[in-house]
N, C-alpha and C positions, 0 to 999 in steps of 0.2 A: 541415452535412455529413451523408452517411447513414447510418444503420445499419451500413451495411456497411462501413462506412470507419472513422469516427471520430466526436466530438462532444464538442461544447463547451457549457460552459453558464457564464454570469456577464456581470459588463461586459464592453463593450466593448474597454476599453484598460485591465487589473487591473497594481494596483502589482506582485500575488503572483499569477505563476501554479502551477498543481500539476497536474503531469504524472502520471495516476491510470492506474495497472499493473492488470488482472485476474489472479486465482490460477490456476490449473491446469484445474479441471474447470469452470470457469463462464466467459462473456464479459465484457464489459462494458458491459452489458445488464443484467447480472443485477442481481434487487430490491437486495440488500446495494448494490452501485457506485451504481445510481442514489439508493438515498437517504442515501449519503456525496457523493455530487454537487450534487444539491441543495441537500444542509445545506450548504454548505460554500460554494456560488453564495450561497446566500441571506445567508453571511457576507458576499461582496462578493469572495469568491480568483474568480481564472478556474480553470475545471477543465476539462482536456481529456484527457478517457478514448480509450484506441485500443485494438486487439485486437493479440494476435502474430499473425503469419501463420500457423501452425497452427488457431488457431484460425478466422480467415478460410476456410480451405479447407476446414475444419468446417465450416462454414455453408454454403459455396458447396456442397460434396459431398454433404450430407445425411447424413454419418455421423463417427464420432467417432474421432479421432488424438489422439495421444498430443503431449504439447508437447514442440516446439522443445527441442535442446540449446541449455545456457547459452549459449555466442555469438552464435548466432541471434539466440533474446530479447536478448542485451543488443545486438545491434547496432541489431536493431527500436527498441527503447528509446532509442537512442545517438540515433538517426534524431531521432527527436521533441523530445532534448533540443536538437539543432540548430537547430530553430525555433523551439523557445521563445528560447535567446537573441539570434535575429533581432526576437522581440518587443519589444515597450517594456516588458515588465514587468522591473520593480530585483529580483524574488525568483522564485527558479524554485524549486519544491522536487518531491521527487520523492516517489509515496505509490504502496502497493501491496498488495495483499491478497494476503497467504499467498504462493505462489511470487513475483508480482508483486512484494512488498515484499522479497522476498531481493535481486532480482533488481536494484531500485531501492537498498539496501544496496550491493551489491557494483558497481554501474556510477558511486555518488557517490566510490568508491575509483580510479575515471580520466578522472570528468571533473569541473569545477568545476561545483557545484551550493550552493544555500544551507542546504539542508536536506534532510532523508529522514525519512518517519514509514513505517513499516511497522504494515498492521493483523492481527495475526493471525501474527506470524510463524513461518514452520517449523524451529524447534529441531530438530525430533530427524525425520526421515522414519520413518513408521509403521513399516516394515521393516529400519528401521536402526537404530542404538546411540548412533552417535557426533553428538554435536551440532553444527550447522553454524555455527559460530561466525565463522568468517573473516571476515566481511564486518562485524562487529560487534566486531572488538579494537581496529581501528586506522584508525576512518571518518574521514576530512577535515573532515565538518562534525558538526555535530548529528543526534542520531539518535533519534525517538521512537518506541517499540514498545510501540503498542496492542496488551495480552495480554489473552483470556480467562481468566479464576482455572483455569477446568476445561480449558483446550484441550490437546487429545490431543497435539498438536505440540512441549507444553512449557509445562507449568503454573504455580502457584505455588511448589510444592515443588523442582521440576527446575531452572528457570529460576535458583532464587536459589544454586543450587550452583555456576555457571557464570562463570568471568571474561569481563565486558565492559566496553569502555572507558570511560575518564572521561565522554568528551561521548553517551555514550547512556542515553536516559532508559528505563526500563520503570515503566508506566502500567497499571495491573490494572483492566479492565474487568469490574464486579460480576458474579459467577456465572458470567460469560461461556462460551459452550463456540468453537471454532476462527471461528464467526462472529458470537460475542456475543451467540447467545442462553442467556437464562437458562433454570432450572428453574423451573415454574409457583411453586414454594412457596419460593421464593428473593428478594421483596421486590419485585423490577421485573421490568423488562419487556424485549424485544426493543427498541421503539423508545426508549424511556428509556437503553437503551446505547450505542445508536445516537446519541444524541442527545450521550451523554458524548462519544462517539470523537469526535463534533463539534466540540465546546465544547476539549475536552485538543488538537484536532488548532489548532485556531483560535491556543487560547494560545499553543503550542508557535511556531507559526508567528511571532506577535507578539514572542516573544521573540529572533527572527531578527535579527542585525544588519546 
């Protein structure tokens, strides 16, 4: 498929596919998507990235809009999880970055999916107080939220004040800041965290029943 549309990358016929959301300001293009796609191909999941339509009209327009209300997105989203369970894969899970994974949170709350990892999620909006918890009290299935230690969204310290439900796990990406990079003098690396989100996303999945 093209650019412009969507893309897959993995086997042919994957036990687990992972329906991969982009955040807010970036496509699904961007460096972070592509090399959580990758890794994650080269586990063996099929991964198929798509854009919202806003962003598509970014592209096509040559200038930048503001994303889709939530319905939109999740219809977009809805859209996609339709096919997959046309597929032959036994696991569909749903992954997202930052808006993306809210958005993959709160759409596993009406349709049947196996799983949800959220990379980066947005706790708290920079200009807001109140943390967006809903999609994370009361998820249908398993829920894994890849956090940077440092993300402005909702850190170590914020994050552990907050009730969430039994079946969601939160997973501290070293030093991480909203896309898991570290600070130079902080031990690792970008791709070393990168490579954790991989490895925790991979588990997490395996643990899927």
């Amino acid at each position: 498929m093209s650019r412009g549309d969507a893309c897959y990358l993995g086997p042919e016929s994957p036990d687990t596919l992972i329906l991969l959301a982009h955040g807010a300001g970036a496509d699904s293009f961007h460096p972070f998507m592509e090399a959580m796609a990758q890794g994650l191909a080269a586990q063996g999941f099929g991964v198929f990235r798509f854009d919202f339509p806003y962003m598509r009209l970014r592209r096509q327009l040559g200038s930048r809009r503001p994303p889709d209300r939530a319905p939109k997105l999740l219809e977009c989203f809805s859209h996609y999880v339709d096919i997959a369970k046309q597929s032959s894969a036994t696991k569909v899970v749903l992954m997202g970055k930052s808006m993306g994974g809210r958005m993959a949170a709160t759409l596993a709350n009406e349709v049947n999916v196996d799983g949800v990892i959220c990379l980066g999620y947005p706790f708290v909006a920079l200009k807001g107080k109140e943390p967006r918890l809903a999609p994370l009290q009361a998820p249908l299935c398993p829920v894994l939220v890849l956090q940077g230690e440092r993300d402005k969204f909702g850190g170590v310290s914020e994050v552990a004040q907050w009730p969430l439900a039994p079946n969601v796990q939160v997973q501290w990406i070293t030093d991480g800041d909203h896309s898991f990079v570290p600070r130079k003098l902080s031990g690792t690396t970008t791709d070393a965290n990168l490579q954790a989100a991989i490895v925790a996303s991979s588990e997490f999945i395996g643990r899927l029943a």
